[in-house]
N, C-alpha and C positions, 0 to 999 in steps of 0.2 A: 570427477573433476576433469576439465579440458585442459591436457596436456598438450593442447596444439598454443596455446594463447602464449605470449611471451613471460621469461619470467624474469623477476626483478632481478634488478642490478645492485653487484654482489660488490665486498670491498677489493674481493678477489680481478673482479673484472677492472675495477678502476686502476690497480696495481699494475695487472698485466698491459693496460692501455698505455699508462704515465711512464712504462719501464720502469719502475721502484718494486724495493719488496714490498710484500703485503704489510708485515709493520712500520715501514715507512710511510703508505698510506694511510694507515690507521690514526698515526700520529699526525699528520700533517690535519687531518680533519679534525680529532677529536685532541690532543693539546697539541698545534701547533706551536709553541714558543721548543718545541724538542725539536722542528729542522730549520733549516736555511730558510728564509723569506722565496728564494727562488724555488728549492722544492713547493714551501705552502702553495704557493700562487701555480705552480704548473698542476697538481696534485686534485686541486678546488677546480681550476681551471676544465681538467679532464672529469673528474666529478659532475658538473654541472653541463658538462657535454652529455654525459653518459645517462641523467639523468636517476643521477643517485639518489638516494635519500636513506641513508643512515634510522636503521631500525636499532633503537635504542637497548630495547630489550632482547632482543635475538642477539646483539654485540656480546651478550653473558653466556651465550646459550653456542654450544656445540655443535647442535644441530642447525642452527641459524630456525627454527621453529620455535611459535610460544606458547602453540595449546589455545588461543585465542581466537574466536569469532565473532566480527563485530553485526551485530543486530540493531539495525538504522529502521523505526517505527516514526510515523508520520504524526503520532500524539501519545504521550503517555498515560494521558487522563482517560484515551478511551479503553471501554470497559471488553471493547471486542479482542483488543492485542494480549489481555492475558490469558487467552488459553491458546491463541499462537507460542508465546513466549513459554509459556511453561511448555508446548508440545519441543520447540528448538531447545531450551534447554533440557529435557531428556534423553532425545537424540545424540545433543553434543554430548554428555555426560557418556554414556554410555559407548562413546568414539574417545574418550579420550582427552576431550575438549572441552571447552568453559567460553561463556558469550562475554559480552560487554556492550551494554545498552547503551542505545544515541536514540534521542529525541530531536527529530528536526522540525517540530511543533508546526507541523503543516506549510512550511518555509521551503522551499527551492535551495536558496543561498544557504540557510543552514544544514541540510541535508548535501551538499556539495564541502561544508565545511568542514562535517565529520570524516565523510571519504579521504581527505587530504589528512587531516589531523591525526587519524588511525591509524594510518596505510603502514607507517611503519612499525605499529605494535600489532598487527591481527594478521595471520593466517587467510583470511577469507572475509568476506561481508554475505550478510544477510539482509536485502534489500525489500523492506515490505511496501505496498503500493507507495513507489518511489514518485517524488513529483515535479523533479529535476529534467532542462530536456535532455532528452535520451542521448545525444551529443554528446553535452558533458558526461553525462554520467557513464557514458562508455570512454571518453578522453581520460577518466578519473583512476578505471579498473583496466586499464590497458594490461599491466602487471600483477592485478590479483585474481585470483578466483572469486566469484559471485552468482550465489545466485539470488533469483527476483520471487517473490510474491503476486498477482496481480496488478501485473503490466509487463507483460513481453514486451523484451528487448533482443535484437539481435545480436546474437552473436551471445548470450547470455543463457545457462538455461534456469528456469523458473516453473511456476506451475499457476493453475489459477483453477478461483472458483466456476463453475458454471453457470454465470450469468445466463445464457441462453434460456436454461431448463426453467431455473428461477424466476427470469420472467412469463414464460408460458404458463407456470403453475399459479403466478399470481393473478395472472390476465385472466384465465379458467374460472377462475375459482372466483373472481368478480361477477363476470359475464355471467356465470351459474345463478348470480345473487339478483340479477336480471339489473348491473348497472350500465348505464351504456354511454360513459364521461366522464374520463379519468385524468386527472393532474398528478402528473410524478414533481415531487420537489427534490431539485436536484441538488447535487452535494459539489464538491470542490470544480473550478473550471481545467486543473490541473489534474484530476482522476481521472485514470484506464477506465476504472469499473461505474465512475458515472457515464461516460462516451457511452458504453457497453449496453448499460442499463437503461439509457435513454433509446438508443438503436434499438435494443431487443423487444422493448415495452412497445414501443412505438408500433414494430410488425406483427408484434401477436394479436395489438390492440385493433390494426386494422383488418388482420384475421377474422377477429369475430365484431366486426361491423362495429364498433368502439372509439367516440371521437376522444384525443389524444391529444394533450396538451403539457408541454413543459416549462415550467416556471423556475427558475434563478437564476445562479449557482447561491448555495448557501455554506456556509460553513458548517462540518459536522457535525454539530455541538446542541447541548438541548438550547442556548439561548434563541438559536435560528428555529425555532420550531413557532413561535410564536407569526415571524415575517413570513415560515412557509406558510404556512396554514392559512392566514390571510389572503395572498397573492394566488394560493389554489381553489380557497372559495370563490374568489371573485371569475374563475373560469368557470362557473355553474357547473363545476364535476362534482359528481356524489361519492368519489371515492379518491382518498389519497395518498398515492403512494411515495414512501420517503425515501432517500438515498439508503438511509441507515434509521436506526432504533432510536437514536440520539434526538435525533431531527422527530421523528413519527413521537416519541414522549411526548417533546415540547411543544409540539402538536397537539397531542393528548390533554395538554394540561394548559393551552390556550381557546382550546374547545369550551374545555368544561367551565373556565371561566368566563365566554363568553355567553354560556347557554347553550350552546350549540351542542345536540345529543348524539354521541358516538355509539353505537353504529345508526339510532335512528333517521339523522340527517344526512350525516356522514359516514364513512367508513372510513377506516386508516390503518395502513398495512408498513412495516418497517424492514429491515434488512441486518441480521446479524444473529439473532438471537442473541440477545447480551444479559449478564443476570440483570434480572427487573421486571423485564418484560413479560415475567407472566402473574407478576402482581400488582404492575401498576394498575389505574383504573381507567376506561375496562381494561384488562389483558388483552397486551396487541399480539392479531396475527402478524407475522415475521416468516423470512425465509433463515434458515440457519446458515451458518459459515462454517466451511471444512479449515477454520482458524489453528484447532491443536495438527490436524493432518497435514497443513501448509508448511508450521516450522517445522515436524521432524522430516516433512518430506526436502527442502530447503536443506537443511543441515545434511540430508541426505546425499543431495545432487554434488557438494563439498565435499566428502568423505569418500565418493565413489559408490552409493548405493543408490541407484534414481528408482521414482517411482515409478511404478510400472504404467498410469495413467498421468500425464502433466493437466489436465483439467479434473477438479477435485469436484464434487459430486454437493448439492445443495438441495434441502427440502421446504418445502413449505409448512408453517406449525397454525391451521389456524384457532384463533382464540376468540373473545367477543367483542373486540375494537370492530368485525368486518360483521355486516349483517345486510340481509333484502334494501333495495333501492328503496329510496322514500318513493312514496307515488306520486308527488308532489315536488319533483327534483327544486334547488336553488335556481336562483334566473343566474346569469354569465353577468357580472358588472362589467366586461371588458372586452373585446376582442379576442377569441381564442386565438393562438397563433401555433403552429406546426414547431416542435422541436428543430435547433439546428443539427445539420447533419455532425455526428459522432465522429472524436478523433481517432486515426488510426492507432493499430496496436504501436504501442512505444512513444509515440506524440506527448 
């Protein structure tokens, strides 16, 4: 935990500011009709200087602590976050502590809404690829402890997959299949780990002589697998790679409806390993996620245990969605165009 960050403001501190005793403050905030109109108003007055905020449930509690860690995930429907979730709450359980899920359903503003809304019942946050700019979301956690999942923030510490590795191994493992014309369909315009995976694809691809094309953003969701999949045919690439599992399914299962033979025509590679993906049809290769390693290491960095490495380790699994180039690659209906350049870490 960084003992250097500020730490919240206490009933104590507003007492000692206002000149009152501390039950005096107490009461002006919490049943004012027990002082003088002039104490309330001087009392509030130095309160809202001070930049108080009355944590309700620590008011009962001795230690002004409540055992609580709040866990802010970008979708609850997706299938990657519960073996994050179950890894943080192991962690926490085993420190002493208990989470409290926030869904900020791929929203900015709702994910800035939980930070404010929690702040004064939780001990700490757990920030998974947060999609807020980093601004706020460091204006939010001024006073708490935090740490981040995939998306370094300064001043914050977190951990992250190894996108790097992940896309070499995926790039490899194409090239080997002798493709030479790849569409990544990209995932949110507000993700760390799409900037990442666009950047990273992009230089492996031109590694091994590999033209290299990105198409969206999309939402991570299987309904986008249908508009990815489309928009990355028409770049006459024989191989496509998805943000995530979500995306590469409905991918999968816009192929198959259109005729289009996976891996005969196409190949199509995913990101997460999520359960499904090794019996949807065909079974997609996928890179895995260090998801259960993430939360206990998270819960970690909050407790005082960091991991010994902050980039967590990712494999490639492949299955038979990825096979030999057709010989006969698709024509390009469109313009290829270069990826744009990748946001910096925290953006």
């Amino acid at each position: 935990m960084d003992h250097s960050r500020p730490r919240a403001v206490t009933i104590y501190d507003v007492a000692r500011e206002a000149g009152v005793a501390t039950s005096t403050a107490s009461r002006a905030l919490s049943n004012p009709g027990r002082v003088s109109e002039r104490t309330r108003a001087h009392v509030e007055e130095v309160a809202a200087r001070l930049g108080y905020v009355p944590n309700r449930i620590a008011q009962a509690l001795p230690s002004g602590r409540t055992g609580l860690f709040a866990l802010v995930i970008p979708d609850i429907t997706n299938p990657h976050h519960v073996r994050l979730i179950r890894g943080a709450q192991a962690q926490a359980a085993a420190a002493g502590h208990s989470l409290v899920l926030a869904d900020s359903q791929e929203d900015a503003d709702i994910e800035l809404a939980h930070l404010q809304r929690l702040a004064s019942f939780v001990d700490g946050f757990l920030l998974v690829s947060p999609r807020a700019p980093a601004d706020e979301l460091l204006a939010h956690l001024q006073r708490h402890p935090a740490a981040v999942f995939n998306r370094p923030l300064a001043g914050l510490p977190g951990v992250v997959a190894d996108v790097d590795a992940a896309s070499a191994q995926v790039v490899a493992h194409l090239a080997g299949l002798g493709h030479r014309r790849i569409a990544y369909l990209r995932g949110p315009e507000t993700s760390w780990a799409d900037g990442e995976r666009r950047r990273t694809l992009a230089e492996h691809a031109g590694r091994h002589g590999i033209a290299f094309t990105a198409v969206g953003p999309f939402a991570p969701v299987l309904e986008s697998g249908a508009p990815a999949a489309t928009a990355g045919l028409a770049t006459g690439a024989t191989a496509l790679v998805a943000f995530n599992d979500l995306i590469a399914i409905g991918a999968l299962e816009h192929l198959a409806a259109a005729g289009i033979a996976v891996p005969g025509e196409v190949s199509v590679t995913g990101a997460d390993d999520v359960f499904g993906t090794s019996f949807c049809r065909p079974p997609l290769t996928t890179v895995t996620s260090p998801a259960q390693e993430a939360g206990r290491a998270m819960v970690g960095l909050l407790t005082g245990t960091e991991p010994a490495d902050p980039v967590l380790p990712s494999r490639l699994i492949v299955r038979e969605s990825t096979g030999p180039a057709p010989v006969r690659p698709r024509r390009a209906r469109g313009p290829a165009t270069r990826p744009p350049s990748a946001p910096t870490a925290g953006s």
